[in-house]
mmCIF file of the N, C-alpha and C atoms, coordinates in Angstrom:
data_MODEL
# 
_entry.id   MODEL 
# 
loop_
_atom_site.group_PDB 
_atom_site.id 
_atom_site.type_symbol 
_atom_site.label_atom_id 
_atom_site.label_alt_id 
_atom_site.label_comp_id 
_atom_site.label_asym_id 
_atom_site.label_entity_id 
_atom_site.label_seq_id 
_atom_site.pdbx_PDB_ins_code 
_atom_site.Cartn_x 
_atom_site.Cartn_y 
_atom_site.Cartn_z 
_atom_site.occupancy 
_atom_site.B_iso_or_equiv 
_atom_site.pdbx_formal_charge 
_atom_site.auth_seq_id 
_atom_site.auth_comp_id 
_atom_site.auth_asym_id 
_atom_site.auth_atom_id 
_atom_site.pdbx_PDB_model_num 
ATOM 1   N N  . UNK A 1 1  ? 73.836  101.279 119.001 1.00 0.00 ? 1  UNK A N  1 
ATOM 2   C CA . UNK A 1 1  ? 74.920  101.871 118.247 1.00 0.00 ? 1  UNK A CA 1 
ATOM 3   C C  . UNK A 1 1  ? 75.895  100.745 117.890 1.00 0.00 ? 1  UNK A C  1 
ATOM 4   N N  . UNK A 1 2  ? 76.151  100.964 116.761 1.00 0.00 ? 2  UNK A N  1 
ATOM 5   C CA . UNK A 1 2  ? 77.066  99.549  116.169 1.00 0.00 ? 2  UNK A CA 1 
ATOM 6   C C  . UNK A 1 2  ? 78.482  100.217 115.860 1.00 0.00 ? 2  UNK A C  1 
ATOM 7   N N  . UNK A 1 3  ? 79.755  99.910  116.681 1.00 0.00 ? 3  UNK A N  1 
ATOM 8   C CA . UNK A 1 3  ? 80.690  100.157 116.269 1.00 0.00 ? 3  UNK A CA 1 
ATOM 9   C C  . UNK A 1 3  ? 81.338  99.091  116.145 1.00 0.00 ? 3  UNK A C  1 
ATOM 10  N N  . UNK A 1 4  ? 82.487  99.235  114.603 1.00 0.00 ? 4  UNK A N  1 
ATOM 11  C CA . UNK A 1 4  ? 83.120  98.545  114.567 1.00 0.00 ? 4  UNK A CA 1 
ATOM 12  C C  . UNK A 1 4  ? 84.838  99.046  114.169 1.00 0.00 ? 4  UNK A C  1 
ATOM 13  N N  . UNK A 1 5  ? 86.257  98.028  114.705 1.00 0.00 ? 5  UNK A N  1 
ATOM 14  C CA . UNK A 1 5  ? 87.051  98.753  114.334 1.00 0.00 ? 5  UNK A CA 1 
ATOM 15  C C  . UNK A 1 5  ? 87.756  97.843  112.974 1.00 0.00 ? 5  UNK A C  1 
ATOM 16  N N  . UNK A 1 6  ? 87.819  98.449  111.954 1.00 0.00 ? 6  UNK A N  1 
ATOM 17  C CA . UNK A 1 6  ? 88.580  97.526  111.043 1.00 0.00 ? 6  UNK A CA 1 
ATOM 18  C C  . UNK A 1 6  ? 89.982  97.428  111.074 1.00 0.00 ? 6  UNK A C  1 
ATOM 19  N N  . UNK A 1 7  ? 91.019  96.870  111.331 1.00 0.00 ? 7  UNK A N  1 
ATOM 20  C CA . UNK A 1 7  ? 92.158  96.719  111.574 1.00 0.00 ? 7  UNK A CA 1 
ATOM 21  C C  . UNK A 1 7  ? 93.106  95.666  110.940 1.00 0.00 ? 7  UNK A C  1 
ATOM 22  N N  . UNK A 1 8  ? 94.273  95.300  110.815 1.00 0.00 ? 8  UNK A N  1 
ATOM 23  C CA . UNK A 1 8  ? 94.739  93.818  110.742 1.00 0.00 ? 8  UNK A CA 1 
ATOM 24  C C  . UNK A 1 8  ? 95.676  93.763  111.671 1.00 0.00 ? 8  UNK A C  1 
ATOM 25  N N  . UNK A 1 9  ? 96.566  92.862  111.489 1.00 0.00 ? 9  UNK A N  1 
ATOM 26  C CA . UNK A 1 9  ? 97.927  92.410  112.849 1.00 0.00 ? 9  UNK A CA 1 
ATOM 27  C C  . UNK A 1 9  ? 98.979  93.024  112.635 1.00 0.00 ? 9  UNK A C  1 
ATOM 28  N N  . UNK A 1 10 ? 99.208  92.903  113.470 1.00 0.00 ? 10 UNK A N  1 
ATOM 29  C CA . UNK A 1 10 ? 100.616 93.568  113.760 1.00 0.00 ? 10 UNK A CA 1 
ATOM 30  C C  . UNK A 1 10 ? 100.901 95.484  113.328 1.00 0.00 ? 10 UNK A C  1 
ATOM 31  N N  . UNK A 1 11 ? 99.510  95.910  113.403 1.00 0.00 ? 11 UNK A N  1 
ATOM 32  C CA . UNK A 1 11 ? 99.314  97.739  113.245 1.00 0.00 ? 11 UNK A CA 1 
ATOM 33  C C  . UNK A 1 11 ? 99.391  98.392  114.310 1.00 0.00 ? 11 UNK A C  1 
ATOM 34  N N  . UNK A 1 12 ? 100.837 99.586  114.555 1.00 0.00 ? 12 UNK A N  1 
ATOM 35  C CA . UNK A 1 12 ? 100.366 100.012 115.831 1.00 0.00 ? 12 UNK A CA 1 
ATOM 36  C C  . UNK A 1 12 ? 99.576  101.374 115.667 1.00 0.00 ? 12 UNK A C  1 
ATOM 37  N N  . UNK A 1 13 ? 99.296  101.844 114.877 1.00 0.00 ? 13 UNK A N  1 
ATOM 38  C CA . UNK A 1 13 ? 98.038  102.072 114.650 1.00 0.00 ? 13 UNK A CA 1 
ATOM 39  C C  . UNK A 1 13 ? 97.017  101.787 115.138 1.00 0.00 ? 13 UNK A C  1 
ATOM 40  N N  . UNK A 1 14 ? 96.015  100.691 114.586 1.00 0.00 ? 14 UNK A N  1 
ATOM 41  C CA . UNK A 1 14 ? 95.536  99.620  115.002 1.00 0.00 ? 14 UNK A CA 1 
ATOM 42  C C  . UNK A 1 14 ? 95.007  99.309  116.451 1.00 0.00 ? 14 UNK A C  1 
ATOM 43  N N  . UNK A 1 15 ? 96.297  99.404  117.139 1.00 0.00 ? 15 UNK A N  1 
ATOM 44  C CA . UNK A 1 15 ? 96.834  99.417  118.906 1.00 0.00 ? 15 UNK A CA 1 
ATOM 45  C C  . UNK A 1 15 ? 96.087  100.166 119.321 1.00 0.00 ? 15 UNK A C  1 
ATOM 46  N N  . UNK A 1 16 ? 96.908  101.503 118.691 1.00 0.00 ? 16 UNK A N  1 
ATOM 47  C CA . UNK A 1 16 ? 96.341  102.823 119.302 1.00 0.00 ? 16 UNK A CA 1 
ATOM 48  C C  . UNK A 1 16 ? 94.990  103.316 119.476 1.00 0.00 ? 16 UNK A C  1 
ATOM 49  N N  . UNK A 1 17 ? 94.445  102.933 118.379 1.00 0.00 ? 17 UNK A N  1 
ATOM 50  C CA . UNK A 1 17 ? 92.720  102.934 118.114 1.00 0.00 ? 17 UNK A CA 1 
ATOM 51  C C  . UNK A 1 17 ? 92.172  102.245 118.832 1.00 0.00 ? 17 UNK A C  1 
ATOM 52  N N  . UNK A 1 18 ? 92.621  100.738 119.585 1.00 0.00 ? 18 UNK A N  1 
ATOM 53  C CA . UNK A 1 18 ? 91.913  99.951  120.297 1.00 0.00 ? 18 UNK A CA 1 
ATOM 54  C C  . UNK A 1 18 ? 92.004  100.299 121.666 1.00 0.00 ? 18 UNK A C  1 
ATOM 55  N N  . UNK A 1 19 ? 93.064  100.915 121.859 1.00 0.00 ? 19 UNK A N  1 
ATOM 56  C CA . UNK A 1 19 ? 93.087  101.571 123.043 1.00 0.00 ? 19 UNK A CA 1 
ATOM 57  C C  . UNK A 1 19 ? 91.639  102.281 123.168 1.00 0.00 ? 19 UNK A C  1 
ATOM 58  N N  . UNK A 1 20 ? 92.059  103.487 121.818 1.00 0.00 ? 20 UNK A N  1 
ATOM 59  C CA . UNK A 1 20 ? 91.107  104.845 122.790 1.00 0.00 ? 20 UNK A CA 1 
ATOM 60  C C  . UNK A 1 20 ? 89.461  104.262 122.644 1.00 0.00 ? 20 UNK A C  1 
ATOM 61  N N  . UNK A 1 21 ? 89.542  103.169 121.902 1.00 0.00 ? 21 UNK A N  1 
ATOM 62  C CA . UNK A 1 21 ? 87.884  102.443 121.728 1.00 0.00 ? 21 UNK A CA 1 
ATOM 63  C C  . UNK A 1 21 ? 87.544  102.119 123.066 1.00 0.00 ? 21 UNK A C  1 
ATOM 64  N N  . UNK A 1 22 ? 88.769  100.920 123.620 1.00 0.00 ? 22 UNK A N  1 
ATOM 65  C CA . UNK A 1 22 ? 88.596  100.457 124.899 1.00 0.00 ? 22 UNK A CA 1 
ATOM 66  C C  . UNK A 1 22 ? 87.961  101.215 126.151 1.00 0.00 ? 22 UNK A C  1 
ATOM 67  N N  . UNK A 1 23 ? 88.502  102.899 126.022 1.00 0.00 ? 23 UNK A N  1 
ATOM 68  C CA . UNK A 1 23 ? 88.868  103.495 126.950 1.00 0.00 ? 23 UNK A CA 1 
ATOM 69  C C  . UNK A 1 23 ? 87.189  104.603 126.642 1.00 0.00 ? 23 UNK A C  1 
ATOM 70  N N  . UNK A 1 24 ? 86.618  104.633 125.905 1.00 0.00 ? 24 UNK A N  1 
ATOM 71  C CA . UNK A 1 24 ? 85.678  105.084 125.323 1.00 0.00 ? 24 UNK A CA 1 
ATOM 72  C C  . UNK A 1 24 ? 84.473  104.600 125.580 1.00 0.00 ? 24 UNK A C  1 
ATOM 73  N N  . UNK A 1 25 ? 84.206  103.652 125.012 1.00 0.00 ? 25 UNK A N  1 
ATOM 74  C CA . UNK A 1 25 ? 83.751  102.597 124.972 1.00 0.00 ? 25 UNK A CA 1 
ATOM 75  C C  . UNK A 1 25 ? 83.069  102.045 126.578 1.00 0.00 ? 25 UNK A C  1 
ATOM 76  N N  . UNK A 1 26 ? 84.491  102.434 127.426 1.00 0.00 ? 26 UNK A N  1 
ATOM 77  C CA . UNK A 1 26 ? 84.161  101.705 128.505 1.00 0.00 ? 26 UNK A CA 1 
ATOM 78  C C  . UNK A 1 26 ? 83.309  103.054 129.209 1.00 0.00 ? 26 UNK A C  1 
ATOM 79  N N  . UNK A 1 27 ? 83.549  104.090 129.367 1.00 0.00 ? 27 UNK A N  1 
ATOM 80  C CA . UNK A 1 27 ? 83.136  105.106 130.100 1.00 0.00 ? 27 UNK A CA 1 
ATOM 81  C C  . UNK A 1 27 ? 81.502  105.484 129.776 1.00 0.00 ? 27 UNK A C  1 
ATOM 82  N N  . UNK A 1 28 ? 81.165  105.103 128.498 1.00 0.00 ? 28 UNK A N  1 
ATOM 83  C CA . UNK A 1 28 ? 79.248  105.280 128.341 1.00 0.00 ? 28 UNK A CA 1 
ATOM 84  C C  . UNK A 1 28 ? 78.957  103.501 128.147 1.00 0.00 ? 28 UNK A C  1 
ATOM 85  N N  . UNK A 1 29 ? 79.422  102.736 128.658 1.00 0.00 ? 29 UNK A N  1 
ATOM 86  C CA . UNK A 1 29 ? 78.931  101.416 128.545 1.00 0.00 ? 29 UNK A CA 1 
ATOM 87  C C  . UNK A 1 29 ? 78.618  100.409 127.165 1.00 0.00 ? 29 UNK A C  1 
ATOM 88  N N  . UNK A 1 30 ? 79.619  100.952 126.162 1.00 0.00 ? 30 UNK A N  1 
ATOM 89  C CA . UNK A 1 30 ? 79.297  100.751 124.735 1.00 0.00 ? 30 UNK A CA 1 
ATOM 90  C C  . UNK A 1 30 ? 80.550  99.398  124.170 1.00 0.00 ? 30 UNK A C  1 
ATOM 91  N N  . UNK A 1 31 ? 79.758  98.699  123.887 1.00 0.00 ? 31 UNK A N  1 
ATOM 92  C CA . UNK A 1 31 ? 80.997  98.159  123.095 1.00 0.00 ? 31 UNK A CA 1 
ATOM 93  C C  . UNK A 1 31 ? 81.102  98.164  121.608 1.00 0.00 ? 31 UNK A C  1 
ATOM 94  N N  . UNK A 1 32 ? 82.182  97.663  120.791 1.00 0.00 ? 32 UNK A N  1 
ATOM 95  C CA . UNK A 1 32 ? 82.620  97.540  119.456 1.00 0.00 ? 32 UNK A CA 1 
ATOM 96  C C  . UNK A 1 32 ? 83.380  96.263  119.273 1.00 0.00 ? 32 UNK A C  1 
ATOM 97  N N  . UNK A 1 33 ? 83.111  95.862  118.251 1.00 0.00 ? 33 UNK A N  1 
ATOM 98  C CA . UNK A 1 33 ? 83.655  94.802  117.113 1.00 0.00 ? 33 UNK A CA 1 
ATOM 99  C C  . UNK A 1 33 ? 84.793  95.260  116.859 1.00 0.00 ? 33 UNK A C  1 
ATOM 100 N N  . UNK A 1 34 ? 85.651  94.213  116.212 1.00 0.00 ? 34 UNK A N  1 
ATOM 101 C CA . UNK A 1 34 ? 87.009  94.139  115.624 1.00 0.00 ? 34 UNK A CA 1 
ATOM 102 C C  . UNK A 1 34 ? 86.867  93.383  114.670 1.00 0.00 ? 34 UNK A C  1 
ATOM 103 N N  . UNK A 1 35 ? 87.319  93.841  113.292 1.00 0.00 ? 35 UNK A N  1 
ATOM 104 C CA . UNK A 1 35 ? 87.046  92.819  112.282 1.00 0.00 ? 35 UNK A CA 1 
ATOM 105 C C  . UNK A 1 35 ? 88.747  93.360  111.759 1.00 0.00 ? 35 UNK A C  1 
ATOM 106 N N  . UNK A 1 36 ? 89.062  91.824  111.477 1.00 0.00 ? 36 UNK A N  1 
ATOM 107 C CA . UNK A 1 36 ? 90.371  91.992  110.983 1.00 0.00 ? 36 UNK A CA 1 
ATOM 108 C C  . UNK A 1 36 ? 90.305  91.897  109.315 1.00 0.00 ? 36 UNK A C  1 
ATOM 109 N N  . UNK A 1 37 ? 90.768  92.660  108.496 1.00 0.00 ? 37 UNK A N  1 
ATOM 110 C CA . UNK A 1 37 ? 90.590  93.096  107.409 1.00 0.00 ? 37 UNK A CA 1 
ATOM 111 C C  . UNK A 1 37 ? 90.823  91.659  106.005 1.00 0.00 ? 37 UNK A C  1 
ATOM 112 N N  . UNK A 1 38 ? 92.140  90.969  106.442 1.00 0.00 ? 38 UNK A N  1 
ATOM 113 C CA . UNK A 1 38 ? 92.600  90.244  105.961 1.00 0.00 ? 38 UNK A CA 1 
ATOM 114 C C  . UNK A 1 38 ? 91.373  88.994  105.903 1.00 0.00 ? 38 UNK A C  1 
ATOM 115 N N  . UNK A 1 39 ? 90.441  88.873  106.539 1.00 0.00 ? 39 UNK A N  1 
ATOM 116 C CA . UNK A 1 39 ? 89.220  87.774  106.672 1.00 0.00 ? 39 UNK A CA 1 
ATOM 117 C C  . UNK A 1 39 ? 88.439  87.693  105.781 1.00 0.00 ? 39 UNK A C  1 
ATOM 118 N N  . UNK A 1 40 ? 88.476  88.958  104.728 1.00 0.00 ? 40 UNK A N  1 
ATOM 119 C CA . UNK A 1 40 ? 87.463  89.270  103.942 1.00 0.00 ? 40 UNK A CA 1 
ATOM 120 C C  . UNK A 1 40 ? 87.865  90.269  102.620 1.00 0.00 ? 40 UNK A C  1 
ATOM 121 N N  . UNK A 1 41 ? 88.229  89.261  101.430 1.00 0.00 ? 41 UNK A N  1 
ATOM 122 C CA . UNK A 1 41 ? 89.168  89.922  100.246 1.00 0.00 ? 41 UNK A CA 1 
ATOM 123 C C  . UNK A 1 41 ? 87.911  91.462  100.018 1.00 0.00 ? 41 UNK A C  1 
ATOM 124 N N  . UNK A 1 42 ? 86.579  91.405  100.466 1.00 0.00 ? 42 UNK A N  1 
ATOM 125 C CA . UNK A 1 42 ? 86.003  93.339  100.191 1.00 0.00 ? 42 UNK A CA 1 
ATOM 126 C C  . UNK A 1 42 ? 86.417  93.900  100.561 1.00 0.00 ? 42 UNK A C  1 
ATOM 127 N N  . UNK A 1 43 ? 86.849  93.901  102.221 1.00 0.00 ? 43 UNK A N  1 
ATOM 128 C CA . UNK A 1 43 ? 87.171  94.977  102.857 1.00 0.00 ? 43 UNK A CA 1 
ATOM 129 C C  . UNK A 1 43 ? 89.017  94.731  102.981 1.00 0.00 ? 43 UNK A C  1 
ATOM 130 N N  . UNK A 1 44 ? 89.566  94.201  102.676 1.00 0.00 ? 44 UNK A N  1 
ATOM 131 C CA . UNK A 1 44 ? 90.779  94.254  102.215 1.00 0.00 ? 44 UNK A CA 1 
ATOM 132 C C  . UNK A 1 44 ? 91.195  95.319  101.125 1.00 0.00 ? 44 UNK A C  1 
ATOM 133 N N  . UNK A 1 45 ? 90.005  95.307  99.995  1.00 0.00 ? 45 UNK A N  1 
ATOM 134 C CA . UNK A 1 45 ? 89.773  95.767  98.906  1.00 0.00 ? 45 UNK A CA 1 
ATOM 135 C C  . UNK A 1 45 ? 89.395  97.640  99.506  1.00 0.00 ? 45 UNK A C  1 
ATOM 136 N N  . UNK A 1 46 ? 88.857  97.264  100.541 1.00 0.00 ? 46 UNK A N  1 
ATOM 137 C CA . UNK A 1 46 ? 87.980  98.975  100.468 1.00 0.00 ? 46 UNK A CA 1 
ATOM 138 C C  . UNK A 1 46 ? 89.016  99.672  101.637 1.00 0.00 ? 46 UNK A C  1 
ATOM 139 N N  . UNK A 1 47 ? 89.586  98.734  102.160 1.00 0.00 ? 47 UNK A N  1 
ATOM 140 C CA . UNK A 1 47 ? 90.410  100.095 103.511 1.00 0.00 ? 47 UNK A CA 1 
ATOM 141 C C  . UNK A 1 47 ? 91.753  99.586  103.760 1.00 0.00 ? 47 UNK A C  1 
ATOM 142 N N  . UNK A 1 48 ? 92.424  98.709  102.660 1.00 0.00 ? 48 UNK A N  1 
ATOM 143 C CA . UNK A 1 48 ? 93.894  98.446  103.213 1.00 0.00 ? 48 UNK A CA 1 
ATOM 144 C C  . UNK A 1 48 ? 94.564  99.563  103.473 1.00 0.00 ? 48 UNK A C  1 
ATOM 145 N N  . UNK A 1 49 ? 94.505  100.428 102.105 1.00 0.00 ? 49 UNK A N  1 
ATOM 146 C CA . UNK A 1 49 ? 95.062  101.690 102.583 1.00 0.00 ? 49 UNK A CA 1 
ATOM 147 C C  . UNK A 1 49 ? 94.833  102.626 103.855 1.00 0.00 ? 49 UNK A C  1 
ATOM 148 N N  . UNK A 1 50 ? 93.788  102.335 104.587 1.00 0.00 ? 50 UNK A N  1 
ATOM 149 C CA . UNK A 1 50 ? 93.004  103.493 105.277 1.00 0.00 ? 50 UNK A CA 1 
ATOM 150 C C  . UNK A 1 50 ? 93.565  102.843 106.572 1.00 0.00 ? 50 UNK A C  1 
ATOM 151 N N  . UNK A 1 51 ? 93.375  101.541 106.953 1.00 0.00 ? 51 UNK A N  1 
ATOM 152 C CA . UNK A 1 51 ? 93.827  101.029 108.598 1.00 0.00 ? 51 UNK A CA 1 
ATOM 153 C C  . UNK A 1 51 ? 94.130  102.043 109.231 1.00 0.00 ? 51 UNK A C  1 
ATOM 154 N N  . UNK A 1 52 ? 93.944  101.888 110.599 1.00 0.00 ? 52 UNK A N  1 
ATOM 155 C CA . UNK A 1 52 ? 92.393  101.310 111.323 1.00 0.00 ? 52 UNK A CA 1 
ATOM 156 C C  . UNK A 1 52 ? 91.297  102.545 110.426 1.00 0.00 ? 52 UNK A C  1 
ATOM 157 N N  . UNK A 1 53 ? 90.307  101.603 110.402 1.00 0.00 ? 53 UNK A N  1 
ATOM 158 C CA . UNK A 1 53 ? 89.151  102.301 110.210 1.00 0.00 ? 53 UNK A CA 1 
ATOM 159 C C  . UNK A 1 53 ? 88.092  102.126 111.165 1.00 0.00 ? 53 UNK A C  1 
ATOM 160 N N  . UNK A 1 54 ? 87.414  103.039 111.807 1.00 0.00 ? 54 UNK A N  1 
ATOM 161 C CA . UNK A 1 54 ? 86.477  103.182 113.068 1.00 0.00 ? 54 UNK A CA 1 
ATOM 162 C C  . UNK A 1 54 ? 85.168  103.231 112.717 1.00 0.00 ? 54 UNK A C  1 
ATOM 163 N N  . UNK A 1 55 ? 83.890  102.637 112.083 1.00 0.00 ? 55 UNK A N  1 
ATOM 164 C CA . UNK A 1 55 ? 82.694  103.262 112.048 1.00 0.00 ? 55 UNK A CA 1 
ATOM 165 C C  . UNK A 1 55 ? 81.561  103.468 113.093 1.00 0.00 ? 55 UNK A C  1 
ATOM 166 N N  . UNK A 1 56 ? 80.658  104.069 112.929 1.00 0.00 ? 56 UNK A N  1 
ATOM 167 C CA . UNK A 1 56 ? 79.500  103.611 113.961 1.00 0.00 ? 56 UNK A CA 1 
ATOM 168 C C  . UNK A 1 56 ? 78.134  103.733 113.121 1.00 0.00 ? 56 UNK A C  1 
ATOM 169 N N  . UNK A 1 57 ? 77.544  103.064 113.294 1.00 0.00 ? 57 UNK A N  1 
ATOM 170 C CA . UNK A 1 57 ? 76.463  102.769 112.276 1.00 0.00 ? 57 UNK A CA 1 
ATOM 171 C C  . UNK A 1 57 ? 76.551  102.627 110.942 1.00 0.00 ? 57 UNK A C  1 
ATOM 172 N N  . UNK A 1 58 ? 77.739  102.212 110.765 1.00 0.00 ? 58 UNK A N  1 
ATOM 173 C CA . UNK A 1 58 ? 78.079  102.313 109.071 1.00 0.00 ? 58 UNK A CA 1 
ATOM 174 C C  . UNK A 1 58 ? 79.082  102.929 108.573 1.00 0.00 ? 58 UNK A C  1 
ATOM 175 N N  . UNK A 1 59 ? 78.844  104.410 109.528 1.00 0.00 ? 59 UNK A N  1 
ATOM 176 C CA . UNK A 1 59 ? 79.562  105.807 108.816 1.00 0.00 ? 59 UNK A CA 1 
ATOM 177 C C  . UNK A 1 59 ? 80.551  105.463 109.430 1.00 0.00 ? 59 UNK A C  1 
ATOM 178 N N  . UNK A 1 60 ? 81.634  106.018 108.504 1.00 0.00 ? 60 UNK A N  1 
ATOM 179 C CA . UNK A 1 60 ? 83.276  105.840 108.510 1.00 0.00 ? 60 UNK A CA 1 
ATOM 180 C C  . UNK A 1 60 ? 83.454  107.676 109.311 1.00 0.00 ? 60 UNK A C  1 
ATOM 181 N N  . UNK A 1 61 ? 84.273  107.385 111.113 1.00 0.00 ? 61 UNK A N  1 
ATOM 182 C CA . UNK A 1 61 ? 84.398  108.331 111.688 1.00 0.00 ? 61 UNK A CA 1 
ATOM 183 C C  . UNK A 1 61 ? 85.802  109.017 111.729 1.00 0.00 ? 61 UNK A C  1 
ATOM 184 N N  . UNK A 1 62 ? 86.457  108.038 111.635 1.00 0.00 ? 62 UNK A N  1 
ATOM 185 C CA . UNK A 1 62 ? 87.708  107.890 111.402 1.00 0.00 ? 62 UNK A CA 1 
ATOM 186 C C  . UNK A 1 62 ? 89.001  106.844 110.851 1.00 0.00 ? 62 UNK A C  1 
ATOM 187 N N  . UNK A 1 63 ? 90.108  107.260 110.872 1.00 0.00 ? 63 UNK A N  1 
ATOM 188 C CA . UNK A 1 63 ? 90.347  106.460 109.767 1.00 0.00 ? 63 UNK A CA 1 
ATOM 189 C C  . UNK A 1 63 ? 92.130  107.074 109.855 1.00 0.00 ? 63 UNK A C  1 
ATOM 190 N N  . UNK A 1 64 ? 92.818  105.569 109.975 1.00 0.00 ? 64 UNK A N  1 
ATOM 191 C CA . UNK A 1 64 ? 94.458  106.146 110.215 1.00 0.00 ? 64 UNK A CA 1 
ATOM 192 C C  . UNK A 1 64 ? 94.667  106.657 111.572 1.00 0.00 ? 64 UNK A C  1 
ATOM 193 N N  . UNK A 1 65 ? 95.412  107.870 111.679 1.00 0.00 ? 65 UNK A N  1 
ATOM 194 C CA . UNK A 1 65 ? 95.460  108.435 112.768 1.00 0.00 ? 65 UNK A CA 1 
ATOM 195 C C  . UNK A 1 65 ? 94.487  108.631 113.683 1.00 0.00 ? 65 UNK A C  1 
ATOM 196 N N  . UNK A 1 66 ? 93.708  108.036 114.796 1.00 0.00 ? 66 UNK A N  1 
ATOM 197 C CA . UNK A 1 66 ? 92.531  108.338 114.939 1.00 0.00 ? 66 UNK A CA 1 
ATOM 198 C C  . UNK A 1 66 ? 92.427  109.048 115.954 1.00 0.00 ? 66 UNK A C  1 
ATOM 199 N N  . UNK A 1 67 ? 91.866  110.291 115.748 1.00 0.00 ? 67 UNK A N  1 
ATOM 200 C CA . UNK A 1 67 ? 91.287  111.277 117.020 1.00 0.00 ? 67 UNK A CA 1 
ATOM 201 C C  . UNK A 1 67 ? 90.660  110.977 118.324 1.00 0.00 ? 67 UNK A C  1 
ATOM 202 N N  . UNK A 1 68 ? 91.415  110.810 118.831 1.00 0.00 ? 68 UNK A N  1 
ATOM 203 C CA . UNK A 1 68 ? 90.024  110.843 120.395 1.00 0.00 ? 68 UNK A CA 1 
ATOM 204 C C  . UNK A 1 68 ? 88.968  112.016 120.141 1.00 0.00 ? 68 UNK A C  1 
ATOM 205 N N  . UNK A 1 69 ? 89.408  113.102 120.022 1.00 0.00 ? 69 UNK A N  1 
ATOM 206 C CA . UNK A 1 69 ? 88.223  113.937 120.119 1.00 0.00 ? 69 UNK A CA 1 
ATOM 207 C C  . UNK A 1 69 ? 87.095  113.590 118.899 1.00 0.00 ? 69 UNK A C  1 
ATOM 208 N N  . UNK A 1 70 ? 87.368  113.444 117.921 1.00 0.00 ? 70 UNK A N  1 
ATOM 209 C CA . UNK A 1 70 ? 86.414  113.179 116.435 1.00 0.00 ? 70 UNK A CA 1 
ATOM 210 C C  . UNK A 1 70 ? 85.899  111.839 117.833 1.00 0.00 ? 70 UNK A C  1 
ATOM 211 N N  . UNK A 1 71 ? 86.511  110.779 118.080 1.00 0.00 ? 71 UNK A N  1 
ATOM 212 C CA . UNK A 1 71 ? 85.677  109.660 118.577 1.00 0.00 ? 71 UNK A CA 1 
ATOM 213 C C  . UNK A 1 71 ? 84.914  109.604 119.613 1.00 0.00 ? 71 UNK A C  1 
ATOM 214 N N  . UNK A 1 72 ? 85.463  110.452 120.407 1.00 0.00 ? 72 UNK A N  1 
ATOM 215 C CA . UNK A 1 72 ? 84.546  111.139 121.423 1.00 0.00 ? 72 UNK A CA 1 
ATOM 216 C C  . UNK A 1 72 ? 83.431  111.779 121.644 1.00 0.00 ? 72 UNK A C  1 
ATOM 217 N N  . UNK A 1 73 ? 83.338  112.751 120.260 1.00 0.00 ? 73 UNK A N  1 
ATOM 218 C CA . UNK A 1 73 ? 82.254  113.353 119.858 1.00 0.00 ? 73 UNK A CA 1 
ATOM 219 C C  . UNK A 1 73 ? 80.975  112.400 119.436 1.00 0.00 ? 73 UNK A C  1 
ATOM 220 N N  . UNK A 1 74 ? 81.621  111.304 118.359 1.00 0.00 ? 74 UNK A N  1 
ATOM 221 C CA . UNK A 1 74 ? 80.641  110.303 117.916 1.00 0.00 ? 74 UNK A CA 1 
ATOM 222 C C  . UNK A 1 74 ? 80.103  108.945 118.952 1.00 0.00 ? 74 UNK A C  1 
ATOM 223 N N  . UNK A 1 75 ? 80.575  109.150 120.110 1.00 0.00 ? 75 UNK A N  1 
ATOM 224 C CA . UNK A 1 75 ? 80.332  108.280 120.725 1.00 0.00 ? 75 UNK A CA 1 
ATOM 225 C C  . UNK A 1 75 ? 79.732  108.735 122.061 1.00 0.00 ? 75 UNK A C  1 
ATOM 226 N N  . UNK A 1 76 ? 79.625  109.857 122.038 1.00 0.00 ? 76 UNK A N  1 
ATOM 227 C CA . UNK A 1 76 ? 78.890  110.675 123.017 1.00 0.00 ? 76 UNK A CA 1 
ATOM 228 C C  . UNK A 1 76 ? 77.948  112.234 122.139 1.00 0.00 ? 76 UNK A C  1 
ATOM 229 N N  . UNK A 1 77 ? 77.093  111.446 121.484 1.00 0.00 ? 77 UNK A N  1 
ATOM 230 C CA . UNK A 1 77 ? 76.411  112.830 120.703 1.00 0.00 ? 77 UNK A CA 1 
ATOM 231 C C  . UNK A 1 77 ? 75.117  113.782 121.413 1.00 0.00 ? 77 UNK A C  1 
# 
């Protein structure tokens, strides 16, 4: 399972999402990527507006405010 979180600096947003990844993440033995948005003028292009963006395998799970439960669900299916 490939998760990744898209984010940039200084989002507490961002924070918050890395938290519940951390905390997720750690409990079924999974980890995720952090790609900071600003590294790469595409995805600057495709989710400035959206920060943080969460996928797993591609698919976009969440996005902004991010749910524990929506992430929970996708990370325990």
């Amino acid at each position: 399972m490939e998760i990744i979180l898209y984010s940039k600096p200084q989002c507490h947003l961002c924070h918050e999402a890395k938290e519940l990844l951390e905390t997720l993440c750690a409990s079924v033995g999974l980890t995720y990527q952090e790609i900071d948005i600003y590294t790469d003028d595409a995805l600057l292009e495709k989710y400035q507006w959206m920060i943080p963006v969460i996928t797993v395998d591609g698919m976009v799970i969440d996005w902004g405010k991010v749910s524990y439960h929506k992430l929970k669900a996708a990370l325990h299916p």
